[in-house]
C-alpha positions, 0 to 999 in steps of 0.5 A: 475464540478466533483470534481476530474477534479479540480486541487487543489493547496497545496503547502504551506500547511505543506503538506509532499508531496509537501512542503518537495519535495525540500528538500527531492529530488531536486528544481522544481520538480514535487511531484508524491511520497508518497501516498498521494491523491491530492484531499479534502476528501469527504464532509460528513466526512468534515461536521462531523469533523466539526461539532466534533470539534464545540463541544469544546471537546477533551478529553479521547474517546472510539469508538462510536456503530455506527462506529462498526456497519458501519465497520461489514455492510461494511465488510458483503455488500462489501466482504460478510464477516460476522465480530463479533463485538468483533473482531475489534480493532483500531490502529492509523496506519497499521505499527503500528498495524504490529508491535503490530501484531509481537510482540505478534505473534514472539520472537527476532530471529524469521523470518517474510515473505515478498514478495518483490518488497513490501511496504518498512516499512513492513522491518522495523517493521520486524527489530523493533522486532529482527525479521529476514526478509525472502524474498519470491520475487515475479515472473515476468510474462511480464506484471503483476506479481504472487507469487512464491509458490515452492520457498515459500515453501522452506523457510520452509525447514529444512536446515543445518544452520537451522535444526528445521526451522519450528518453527522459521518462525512465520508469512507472512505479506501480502499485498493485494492488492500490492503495489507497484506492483498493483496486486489484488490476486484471491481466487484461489493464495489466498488460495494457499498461506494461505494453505502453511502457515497454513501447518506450522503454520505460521499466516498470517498479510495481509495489506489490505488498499488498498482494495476500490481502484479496477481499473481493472477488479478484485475484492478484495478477503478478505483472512480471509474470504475464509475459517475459518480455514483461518481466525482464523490465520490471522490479516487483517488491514484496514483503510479509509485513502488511499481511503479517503484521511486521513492519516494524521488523524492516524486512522485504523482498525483491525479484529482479530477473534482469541480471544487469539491473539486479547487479546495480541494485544490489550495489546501490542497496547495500548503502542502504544497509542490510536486512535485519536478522530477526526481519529474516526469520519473521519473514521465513516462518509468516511464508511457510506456516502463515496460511491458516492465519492469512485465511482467518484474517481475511475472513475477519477484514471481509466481514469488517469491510461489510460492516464498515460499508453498511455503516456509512450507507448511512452517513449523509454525503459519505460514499465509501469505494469498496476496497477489493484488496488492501484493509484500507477503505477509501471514503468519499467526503466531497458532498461534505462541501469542506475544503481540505482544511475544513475535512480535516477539522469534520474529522479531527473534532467533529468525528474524532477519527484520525485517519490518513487525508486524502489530498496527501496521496496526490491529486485526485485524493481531495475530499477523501479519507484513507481508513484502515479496517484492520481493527476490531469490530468494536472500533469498526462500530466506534467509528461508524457511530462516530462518523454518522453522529458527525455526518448528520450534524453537519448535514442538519447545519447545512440544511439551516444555513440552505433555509437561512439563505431563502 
């Protein structure tokens, strides 16, 4: 049996998504929140944990050739990026890494792009550094969405509150492909993007963890590698934990070509502390031996995504956007007519589904629900019962209260 058609029990596991759903959401509901993968990580990167921790040793580390290799030939086979080496630096995680990012790249009192509905700790290591948050929403198109780049390029503008603005906006923090709304950019928004920031001298931290995770019918387009000039201002953060299932494990990457930057960087992450040992070895073996993995797992997340976007077909005044990366599905709730408050309960009590709020990713995400579909298919068809049984009741009420008022 495929391992991605097994359902995996992890309750009673210290497991943040399923042990915690009670206490952070409510009883007896089912836990499609944080992302978090139901399934094992792949079997070479267990083997190679284990055979690490059989030697018996855990003391100070520094990151084996190997691992810096794996990375450069993954880089060059996959996204025909040709990485130095010298530009790669480990973080224990893509926020922490923004955070040292800002922190050599801004002073308190600058601004930081975003592009919200967007993943909601990118504010918070905004706040972390006294930076203000600028918000370049992006623009609904029915069923997808696409930056707006006029609107962006009024944030540059010179105003009266602030008239010497373009020194002030420091950096655009990208995510790519987004979560939660799923869209994988093309070259062509890419480079329109990079060309507005670069106009201002405005570097560019593009979140690209997510990356591994096509399911659609684009391929991922590495920023830094569409043109040198682009490249020398961008910080690209990656990481095998999304597509492996390591988050827990606390180990990153992050490819700085810009050597003056990339030297600030390392000084201000190492307050942060280093990257855990077995975090190195999980990461070396998911780059050199996880391919039959990923492509089994995204054969799986295809076939979830179908099953899921047929189920709410059949949801009254339920729209799901269709996800062309990430395993996260971002569901359109506004015809439900809740307020944020009200959505919450729909979910919490009526569907008993614990999934991630819209409105905590920044305007633009009010009325939305961020689902995670790296599940089984029975908790797939769980939540599609769930969530139509809730649906349909909800519509039946509000077509009475509609009579009631005639």
């Amino acid at each position: 049996m495929n391992l991605f058609d097994q359902t995996f029990d992890r309750r009673n596991s210290n497991s943040t998504k399923w042990d915690k759903a009670e206490t952070l959401f409510a009883e007896n509901v089912l836990p499609m929140w944080v992302a978090d993968m139901d399934y094992p990580s792949p079997q070479p990167v267990i083997d190679a944990l284990r055979e690490r921790v059989q030697t018996g040793f855990f003391g100070y580390h520094f990151p084996p050739e190997s691992l810096y290799q794996a990375i450069i030939e993954k880089m060059a086979s996959q996204y025909d990026w040709k990485v130095e080496k010298e530009w790669i630096v480990f973080s224990p995680g893509v926020i922490n890494a923004i955070q040292a990012a800002l922190g050599i790249l801004t002073i308190p009192g600058d601004e930081v792009i975003v592009q919200p509905p967007v993943y909601y700790p990118f504010f918070g290591a905004i706040a972390s550094k006294g930076c203000r948050r600028l918000d370049n929403p992006l623009k609904r198109k029915e069923t997808h969405y696409e930056m707006d780049f006029d609107q962006l390029r009024t944030l540059f503008e010179p105003s009266f509150q602030f008239p010497a603005r373009d020194p002030r906006i420091r950096a655009l923090i990208l995510c790519s492909p987004h979560n939660p709304v799923g869209r994988v950019w093309t070259s062509k928004e890419l480079a329109s993007l990079a060309e507005i920031c670069l106009d201002h001298d405005c570097a560019l931290i593009s979140d690209e963890i997510h990356c591994d995770l096509m399911v659609g019918q684009r391929r991922h387009q590495v920023l830094a590698q569409l043109a040198p000039e682009i490249e020398a201002k961008t910080i690209t953060l990656m990481s095998t934990s999304k597509t492996f299932n390591t988050p827990g494990l606390n180990a990153s990457f992050v490819i700085i070509p810009n050597a003056s930057w990339r030297q600030r960087f390392i000084q201000a992450a190492k307050v942060q502390g280093g990257v855990n040992v077995l975090g190195l070895t999980a990461m070396e073996a998911a780059l050199s031996e996880g391919a039959h993995y990923l492509n089994q797992l995204l054969d799986h997340l295809k076939r979830n995504i179908a099953e899921f976007a047929k189920g709410i077909e059949e949801c009254p005044n339920l729209q799901l956007i269709p996800p062309e990366g990430t395993y996260l599905a971002w569901v359109d709730m506004r015809q439900l007519q809740l307020d944020d408050r009200q959505l919450k309960d729909f979910m919490l009590h009526d569907a008993r589904i614990a999934t991630d709020y819209g409105y905590v990713f920044g305007p633009g995400g009010e009325g939305f629900q961020r689902f995670n579909l790296a599940t089984s298919r029975s908790i797939i068809d769980e939540a599609v019962r769930r969530l139509k049984s809730a649906a349909e009741k909800r519509d039946s009420f509000g077509s009475r209260i509609g009579r009631l008022r005639k």
